[in-house]
C-alpha positions in Angstrom: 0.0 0.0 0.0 2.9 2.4 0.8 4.5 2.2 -2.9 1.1 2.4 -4.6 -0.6 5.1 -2.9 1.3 6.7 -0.1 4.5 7.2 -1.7 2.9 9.1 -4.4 1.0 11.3 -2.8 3.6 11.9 -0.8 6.3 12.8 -3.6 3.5 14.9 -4.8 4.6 17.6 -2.1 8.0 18.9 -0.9 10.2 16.5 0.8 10.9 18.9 3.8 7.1 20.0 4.4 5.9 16.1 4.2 7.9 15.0 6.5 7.5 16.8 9.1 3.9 16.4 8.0 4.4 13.0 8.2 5.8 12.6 11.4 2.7 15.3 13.0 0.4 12.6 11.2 2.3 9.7 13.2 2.4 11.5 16.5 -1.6 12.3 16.4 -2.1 8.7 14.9 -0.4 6.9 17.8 -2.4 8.1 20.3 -5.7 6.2 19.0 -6.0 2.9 21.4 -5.0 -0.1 19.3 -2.8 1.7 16.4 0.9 0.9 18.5 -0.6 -2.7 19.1 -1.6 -2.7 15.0 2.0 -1.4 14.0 3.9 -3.8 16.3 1.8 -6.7 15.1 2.5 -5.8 11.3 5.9 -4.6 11.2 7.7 -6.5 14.2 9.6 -9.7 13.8 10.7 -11.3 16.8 13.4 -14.0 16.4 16.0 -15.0 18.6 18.3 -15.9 15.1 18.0 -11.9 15.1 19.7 -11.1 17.9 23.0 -9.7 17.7 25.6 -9.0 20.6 27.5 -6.3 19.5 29.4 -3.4 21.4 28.1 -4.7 24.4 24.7 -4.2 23.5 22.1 -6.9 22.7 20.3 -5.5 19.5 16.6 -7.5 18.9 17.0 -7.4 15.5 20.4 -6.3 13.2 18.2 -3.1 11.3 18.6 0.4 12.3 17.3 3.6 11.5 20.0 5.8 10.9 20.4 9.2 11.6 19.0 12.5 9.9 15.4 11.0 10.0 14.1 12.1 13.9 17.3 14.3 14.7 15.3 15.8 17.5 13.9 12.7 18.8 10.8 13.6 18.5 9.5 10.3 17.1 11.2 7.5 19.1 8.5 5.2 20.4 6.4 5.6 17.9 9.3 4.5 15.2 10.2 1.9 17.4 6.7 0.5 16.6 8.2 -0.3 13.1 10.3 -3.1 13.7 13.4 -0.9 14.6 16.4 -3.0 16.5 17.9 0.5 17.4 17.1 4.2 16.6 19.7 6.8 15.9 18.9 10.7 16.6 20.6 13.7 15.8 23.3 14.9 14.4 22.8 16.9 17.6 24.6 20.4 18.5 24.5 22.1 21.4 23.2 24.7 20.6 19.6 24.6 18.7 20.1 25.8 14.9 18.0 26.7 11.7 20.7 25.2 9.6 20.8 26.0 5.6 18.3 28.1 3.6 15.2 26.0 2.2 15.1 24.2 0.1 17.4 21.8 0.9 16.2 18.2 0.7 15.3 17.3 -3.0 14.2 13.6 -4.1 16.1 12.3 -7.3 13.2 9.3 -7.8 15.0 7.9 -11.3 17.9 7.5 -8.8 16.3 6.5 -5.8 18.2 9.2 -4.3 18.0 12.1 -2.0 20.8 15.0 -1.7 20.2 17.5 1.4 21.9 19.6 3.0 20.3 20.4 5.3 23.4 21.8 7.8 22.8 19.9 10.9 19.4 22.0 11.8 18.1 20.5 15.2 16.5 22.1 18.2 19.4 21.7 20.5 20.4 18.7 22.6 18.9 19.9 25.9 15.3 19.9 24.1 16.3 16.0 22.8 17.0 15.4 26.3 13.6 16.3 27.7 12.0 14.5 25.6 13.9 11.2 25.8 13.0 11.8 29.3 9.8 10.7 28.7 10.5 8.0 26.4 7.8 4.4 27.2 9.7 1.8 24.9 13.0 -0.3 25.5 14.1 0.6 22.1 17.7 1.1 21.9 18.7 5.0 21.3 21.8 6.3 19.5 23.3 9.6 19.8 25.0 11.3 16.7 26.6 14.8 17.9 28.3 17.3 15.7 29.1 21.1 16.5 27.4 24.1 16.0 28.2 25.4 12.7 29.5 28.8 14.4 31.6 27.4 16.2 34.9 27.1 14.6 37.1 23.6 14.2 39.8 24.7 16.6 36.8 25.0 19.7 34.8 21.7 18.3 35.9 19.5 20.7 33.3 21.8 23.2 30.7 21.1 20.9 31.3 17.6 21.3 31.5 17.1 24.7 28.6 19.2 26.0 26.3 17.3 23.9 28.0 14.2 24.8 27.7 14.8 28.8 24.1 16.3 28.1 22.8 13.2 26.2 25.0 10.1 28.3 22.3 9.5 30.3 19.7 8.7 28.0 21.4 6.6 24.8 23.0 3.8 24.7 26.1 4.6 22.7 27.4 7.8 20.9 28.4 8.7 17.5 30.7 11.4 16.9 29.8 13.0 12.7 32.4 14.5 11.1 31.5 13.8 7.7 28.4 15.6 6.5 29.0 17.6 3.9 26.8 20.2 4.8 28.5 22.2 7.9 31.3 24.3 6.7 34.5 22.9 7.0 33.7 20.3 9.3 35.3 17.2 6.7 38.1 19.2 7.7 38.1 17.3 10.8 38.8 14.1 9.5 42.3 14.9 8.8 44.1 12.2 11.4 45.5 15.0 13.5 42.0 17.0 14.5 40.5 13.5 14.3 42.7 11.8 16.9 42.4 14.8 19.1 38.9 15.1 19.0 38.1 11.3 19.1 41.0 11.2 22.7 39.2 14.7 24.0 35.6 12.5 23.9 36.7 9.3 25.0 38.8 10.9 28.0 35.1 11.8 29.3 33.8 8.8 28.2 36.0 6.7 30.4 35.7 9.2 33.6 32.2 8.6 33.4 30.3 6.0 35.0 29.9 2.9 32.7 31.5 4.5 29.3 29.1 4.5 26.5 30.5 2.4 23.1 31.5 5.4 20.9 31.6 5.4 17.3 32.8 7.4 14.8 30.6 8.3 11.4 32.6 8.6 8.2 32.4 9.6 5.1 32.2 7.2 1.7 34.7 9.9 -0.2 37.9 8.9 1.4 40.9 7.6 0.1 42.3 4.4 1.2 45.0 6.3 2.9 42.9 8.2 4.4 40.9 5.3 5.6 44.1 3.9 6.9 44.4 7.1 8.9 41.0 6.0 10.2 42.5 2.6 11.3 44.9 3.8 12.9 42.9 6.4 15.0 40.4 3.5 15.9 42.7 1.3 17.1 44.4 4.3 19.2 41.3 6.1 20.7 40.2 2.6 21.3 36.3 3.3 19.2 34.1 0.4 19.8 32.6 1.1 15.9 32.6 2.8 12.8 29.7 4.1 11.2 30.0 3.4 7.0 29.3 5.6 5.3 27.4 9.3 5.4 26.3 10.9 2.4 28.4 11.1 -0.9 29.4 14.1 -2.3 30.0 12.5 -5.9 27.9 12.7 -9.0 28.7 9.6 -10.6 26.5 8.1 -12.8 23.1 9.2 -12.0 19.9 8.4 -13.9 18.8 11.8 -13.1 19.4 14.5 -16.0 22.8 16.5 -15.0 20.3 19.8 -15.5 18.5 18.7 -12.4 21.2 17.8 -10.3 23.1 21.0 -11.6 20.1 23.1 -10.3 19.9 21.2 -7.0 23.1 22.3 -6.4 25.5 21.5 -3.6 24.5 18.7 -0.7 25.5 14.8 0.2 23.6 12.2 -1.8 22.3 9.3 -0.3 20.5 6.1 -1.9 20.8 3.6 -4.1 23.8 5.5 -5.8 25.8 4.7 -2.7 25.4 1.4 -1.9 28.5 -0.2 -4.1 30.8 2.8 -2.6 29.8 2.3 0.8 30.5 -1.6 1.0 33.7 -1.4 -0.7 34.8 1.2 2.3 33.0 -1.5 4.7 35.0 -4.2 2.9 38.0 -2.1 3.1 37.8 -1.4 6.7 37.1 -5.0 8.0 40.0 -6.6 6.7 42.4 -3.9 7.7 40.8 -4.3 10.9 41.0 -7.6 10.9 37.5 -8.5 11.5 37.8 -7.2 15.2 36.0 -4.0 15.2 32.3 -3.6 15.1 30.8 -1.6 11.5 27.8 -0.7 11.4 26.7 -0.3 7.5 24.3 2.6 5.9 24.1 3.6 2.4 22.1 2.0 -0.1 20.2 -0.2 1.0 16.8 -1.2 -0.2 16.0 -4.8 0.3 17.0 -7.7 2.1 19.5 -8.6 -0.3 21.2 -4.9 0.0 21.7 -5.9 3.7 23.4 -9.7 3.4 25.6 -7.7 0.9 26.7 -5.6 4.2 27.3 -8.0 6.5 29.1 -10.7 4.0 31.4 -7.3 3.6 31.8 -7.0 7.4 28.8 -5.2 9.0 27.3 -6.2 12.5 24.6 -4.3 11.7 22.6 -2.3 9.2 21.1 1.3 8.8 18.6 2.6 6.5 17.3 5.9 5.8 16.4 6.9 2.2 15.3 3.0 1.7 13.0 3.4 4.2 11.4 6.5 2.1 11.7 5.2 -0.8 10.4 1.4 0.2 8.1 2.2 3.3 8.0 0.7 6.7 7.7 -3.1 5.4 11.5 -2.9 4.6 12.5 -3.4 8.4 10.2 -6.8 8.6 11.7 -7.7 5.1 15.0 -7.6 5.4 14.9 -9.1 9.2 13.3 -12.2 7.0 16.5 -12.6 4.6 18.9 -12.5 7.0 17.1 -15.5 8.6 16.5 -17.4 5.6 20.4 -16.7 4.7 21.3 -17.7 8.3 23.3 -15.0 9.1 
């Protein structure tokens, strides 16, 4: 029903205004008695050939939601209903922002695609705090923090570790972006000197806390092998429980979509079905040089259950989607939690 009528209706209107449309239409729809009962019951699939140990965390199902979908958690329960085994907010800052000038989210269907940039607009962490506060399910909660786009690369490390103290008590582990392309100069920050600086700053408070958090780092899918090495070798000194493969593309590479339209559309990271090849070659990339020993969490064009087992046969523990999940509707979870069973894996 999503793909035949919902979806199109949907692309009828501007991606922004319908989402947010969409997730007001949620909010006001799980409230009638019965509809979280009716979601669980069509979406869920509970199987113990699911579970998955990883970071020290016991995931109920490998398939995540990644980040950039309910940056403010505003949506958490109720997209736990879905079939979720983990839901990442943010990019949080501490600080609320507007981020870019609209618009900035545009839908490249021939592609599959989206490119945003949307400039990590979010109502501040303290606001994402109150309302995990109230959160009712178990579902487990990332946190993906960034800094403030004022705030320049030599003070970041601030950024970081406000919104890392603010949100420790309420996730389960922590993502530090430095990847979107959408905050000025922030890829800057994946150079191996700011990285390793910013990566020890956080993980010095992670460790004088009580019970560290696992902390992950979320990179980007335009890096050299070199630089990728660098990312190695930062991992294995800051001692990250994960990496995060990949964000959103900058590239342009053979789209579907007519090079006027993406012209027009301008600058942003594209995400989608274009990325999918990209990102598991930095997955496969990463796991052997890594020799199997650290936890990757995959994201980037996935679409079906077969997109997935392509993931994890490259090295992923576990799996994100985002424009999949608007592109494919809600039934992907349940889907792709049925291949990985009927591919044992």
């Amino acid at each position: 029903m999503y793909k035949l009528l919902i979806r199109p209706l949907f692309f009828l209107f501007d991606p922004e205004s319908i989402h947010h449309f969409a997730f007001s239409a949620l909010k006001f729809f799980y409230k009638i008695p019965g509809v979280p009962f009716l979601l669980h019951s069509l979406y869920h699939k509970k199987d113990e050939r699911l579970e998955r140990e990883v970071f020290g965390i016991k995931f109920p199902n490998p398939v995540g939601l990644a980040a950039g979908f309910d940056k403010d958690a505003r949506l958490v329960d109720e997209l736990g209903n879905f079939g979720f085994g983990f839901i990442e907010i943010g990019t949080l800052t501490p600080v609320g922002q507007p981020g870019n000038e609209k618009p900035r989210l545009f839908r490249l269907p021939k592609d599959k695609a989206i490119i945003n940039r949307m400039g990590f607009n979010n109502e501040g962490v303290s606001t994402a705090v109150e309302r995990l506060k109230k959160k009712n399910s178990n579902v487990i909660v990332g946190g993906n923090i960034g800094k403030n786009k004022v705030t320049p690369n030599k003070e970041a490390v601030d950024d970081y570790i406000a919104s890392f103290k603010a949100l420790f008590p309420y996730v389960d582990y922590f993502v530090v972006n430095v990847s979107s392309p959408n905050t000025p100069n922030l890829r800057e920050l994946q150079e191996k000197e700011p990285l390793l600086e910013l990566l020890s700053e956080v993980q010095h408070v992670n460790y004088h806390m009580e019970n560290a958090k696992p902390l992950l780092l979320k990179i980007a899918p335009d890096l050299s092998d070199h630089q990728l090495d660098d990312i190695v070798d930062i991992v294995k000194t800051v001692k990250l429980d994960g990496i995060i493969a990949t964000n959103t593309t900058i590239s342009r590479m053979n789209l579907k979509t007519a090079d006027s339209k993406v012209d027009a559309i301008g600058a942003g990271g594209l995400s989608g079905r274009p990325l999918k090849d990209r990102s598991t070659e930095v997955i496969t990339y990463l796991n052997n040089k890594l020799d199997n020993k650290v936890p990757i969490i995959a994201v980037g064009g996935i679409f079906n259950g077969q997109d997935a087992i392509e993931k994890l046969k490259a090295g992923a523990s576990l799996v994100q989607v985002y424009t999949g999940f608007v592109y494919e509707g809600p039934s992907i979870i349940k889907k792709i939690n049925k291949q990985i069973i009927r591919e044992n894996l």
